[in-house]
N, C-alpha and C positions, 0 to 999 in steps of 0.2 A: 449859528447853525447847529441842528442836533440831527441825529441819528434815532429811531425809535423803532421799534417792532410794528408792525401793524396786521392786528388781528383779521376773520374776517368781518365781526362784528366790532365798527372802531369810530369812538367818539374821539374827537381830535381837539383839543382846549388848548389857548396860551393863554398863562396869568401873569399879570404883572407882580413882581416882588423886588421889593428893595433890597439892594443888598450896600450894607451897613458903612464898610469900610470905603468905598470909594464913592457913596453916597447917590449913586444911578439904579437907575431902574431898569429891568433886566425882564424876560420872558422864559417864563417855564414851559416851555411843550409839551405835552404829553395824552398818550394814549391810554383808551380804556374800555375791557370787553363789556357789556351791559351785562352779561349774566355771569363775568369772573371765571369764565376757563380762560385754557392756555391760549397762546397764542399760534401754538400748531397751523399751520396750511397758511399761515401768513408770509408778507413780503417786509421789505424794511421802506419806511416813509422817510425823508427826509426833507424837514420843511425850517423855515428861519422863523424865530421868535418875533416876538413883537415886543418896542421898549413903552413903557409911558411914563407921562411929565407929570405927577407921581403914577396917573392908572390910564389908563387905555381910552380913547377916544374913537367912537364908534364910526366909523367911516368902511366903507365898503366901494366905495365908488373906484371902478379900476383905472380913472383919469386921472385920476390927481395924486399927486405925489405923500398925499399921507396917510393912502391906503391903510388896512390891515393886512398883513400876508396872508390870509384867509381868502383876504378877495380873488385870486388867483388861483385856490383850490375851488371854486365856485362859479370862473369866466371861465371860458374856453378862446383860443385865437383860433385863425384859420388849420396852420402848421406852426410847426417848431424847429429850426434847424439845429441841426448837433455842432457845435462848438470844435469837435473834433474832425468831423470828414466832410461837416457842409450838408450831408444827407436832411433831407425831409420826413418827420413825425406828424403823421394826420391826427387832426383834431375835428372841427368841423369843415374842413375839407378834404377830397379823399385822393386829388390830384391837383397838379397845376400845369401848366405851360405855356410856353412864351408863342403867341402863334406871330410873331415879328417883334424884332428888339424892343419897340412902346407898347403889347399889345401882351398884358398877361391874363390866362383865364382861369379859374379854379372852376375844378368841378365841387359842388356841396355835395356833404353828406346827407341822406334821406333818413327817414323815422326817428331824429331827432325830437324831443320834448326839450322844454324849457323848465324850468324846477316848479311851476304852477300847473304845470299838464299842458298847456298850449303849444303847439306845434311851430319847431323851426323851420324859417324857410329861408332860400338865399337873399328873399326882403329882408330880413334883419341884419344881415351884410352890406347890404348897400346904405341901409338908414345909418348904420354903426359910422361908413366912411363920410357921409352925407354929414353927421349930427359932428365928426371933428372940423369938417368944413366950414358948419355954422358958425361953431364956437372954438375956434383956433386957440382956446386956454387949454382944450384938452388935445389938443392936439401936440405933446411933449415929443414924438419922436420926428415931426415933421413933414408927415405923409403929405399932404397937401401943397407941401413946397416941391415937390417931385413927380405927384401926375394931376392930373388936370378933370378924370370924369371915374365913375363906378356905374356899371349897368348891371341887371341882372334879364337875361334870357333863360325859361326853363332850369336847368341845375346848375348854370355856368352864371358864375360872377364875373366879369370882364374889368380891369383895371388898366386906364388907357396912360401911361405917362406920357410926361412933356418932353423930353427924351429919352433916349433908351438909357439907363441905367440894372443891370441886370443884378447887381447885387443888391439894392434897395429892396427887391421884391424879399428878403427878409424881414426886414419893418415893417413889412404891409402884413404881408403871412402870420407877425404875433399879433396885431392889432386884437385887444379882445372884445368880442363880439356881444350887443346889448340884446335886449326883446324890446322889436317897434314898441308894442302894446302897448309895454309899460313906461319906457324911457320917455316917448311921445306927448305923457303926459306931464312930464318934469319939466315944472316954468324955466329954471337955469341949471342946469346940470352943471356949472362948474361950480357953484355954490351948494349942491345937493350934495348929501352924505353917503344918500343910497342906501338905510339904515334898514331895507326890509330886500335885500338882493334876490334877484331871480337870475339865477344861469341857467349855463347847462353842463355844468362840470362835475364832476362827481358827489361830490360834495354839497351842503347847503346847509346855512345858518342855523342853528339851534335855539342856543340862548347866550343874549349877552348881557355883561353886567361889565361895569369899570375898572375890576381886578379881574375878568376873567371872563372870553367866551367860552363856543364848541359848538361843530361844527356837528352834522350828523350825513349820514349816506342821503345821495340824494336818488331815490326810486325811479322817477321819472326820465332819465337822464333817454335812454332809446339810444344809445352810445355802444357798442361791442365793449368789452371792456380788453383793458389793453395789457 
């Protein structure tokens, strides 16, 4: 894990580099303004490197467990809860609540984009829960073993479980969120790399090579920023 500055103008890269002595392969993080001023008015990022078996393997796919840690600065989940007090950090959702112990509902965020310009809607939420149900390989934290349907009404996603469980609605809440359009068209998503990502997160793909992506702002996002 590193610590780094982060400008306003800020290309985000991990490279792989061997390091000699203990013979492993390591990621360098780091930031960089395009036109070389300070970093003035910025915040500090901190994001986990990436190792490769000697260089990096292009996967993006936020199911499978041998993601990029990039992919995560380019998914969004619903919410995030804080590790410390339990509180709720909106992502693309701007509220939730339990309207009966099995019976949780989010309200979605609106003037979302996705990192192509097409518009999010609480369809892509339900496809997201829908497409681990298909395919239960991607389904690592287990949602599916805990409620039973996803509907979407107007702005409200609805998540019906099989009992009440009220702390599980965490699980649910990171679950990260796909675009119908495009995932719809992916013969097996558990086999897929997802080597050209479309989110909605700050972020989005630049260019990759085997010693080293980077990551660039993503415009479209229609996100408040946070």
């Amino acid at each position: 894990m590193r610590t780094i500055p982060l400008p306003r103008s800020t290309v985000l890269c991990a490279a792989a580099t061997a390091v000699a002595l203990a013979a492993l392969s390591a990621v360098s993080a780091c930031s960089s303004n395009a036109d070389n001023k300070g970093a003035a008015g910025g915040g500090t990022l901190t994001i986990q490197g990436d190792a490769g078996n000697p260089t990096l393997v292009e996967n993006f796919n936020p199911f499978q467990s041998s993601e990029l840690h990039g992919t995560f600065l380019m998914y969004e989940p619903l919410e995030v809860p804080s590790p410390i007090d339990g509180s709720y950090s909106e992502f693309l959702a701007t509220a939730h609540k339990f309207a009966d112990p099995t019976t949780l509902v989010y309200t979605i965020r609106q003037g979302v984009k996705w990192s192509d310009g097409k518009d999010f809607a609480p369809s892509d939420v339900v496809f997201t829960f829908n497409l681990l149900k298909k395919y239960p390989a991607l389904d690592a934290k287990g949602v599916w073993q805990q409620i039973s349907d996803v509907s979407a009404s107007g702005n409200d996603v609805t998540v019906t479980f099989k009992s009440a469980n009220v702390p599980f609605a965490a699980s649910v809440a990171q679950t990260p969120i796909v675009p119908e359009h495009v995932w719809s068209q992916i013969a097996d998503p558990t086999k897929d790399a997802n080597t050209n990502p479309i989110g909605t997160g700050p972020f989005m793909l630049d260019k990759f090579a085997p010693t080293q992506y980077s990551l660039k702002k993503n415009p479209a996002t229609g996100r408040p920023a946070r």
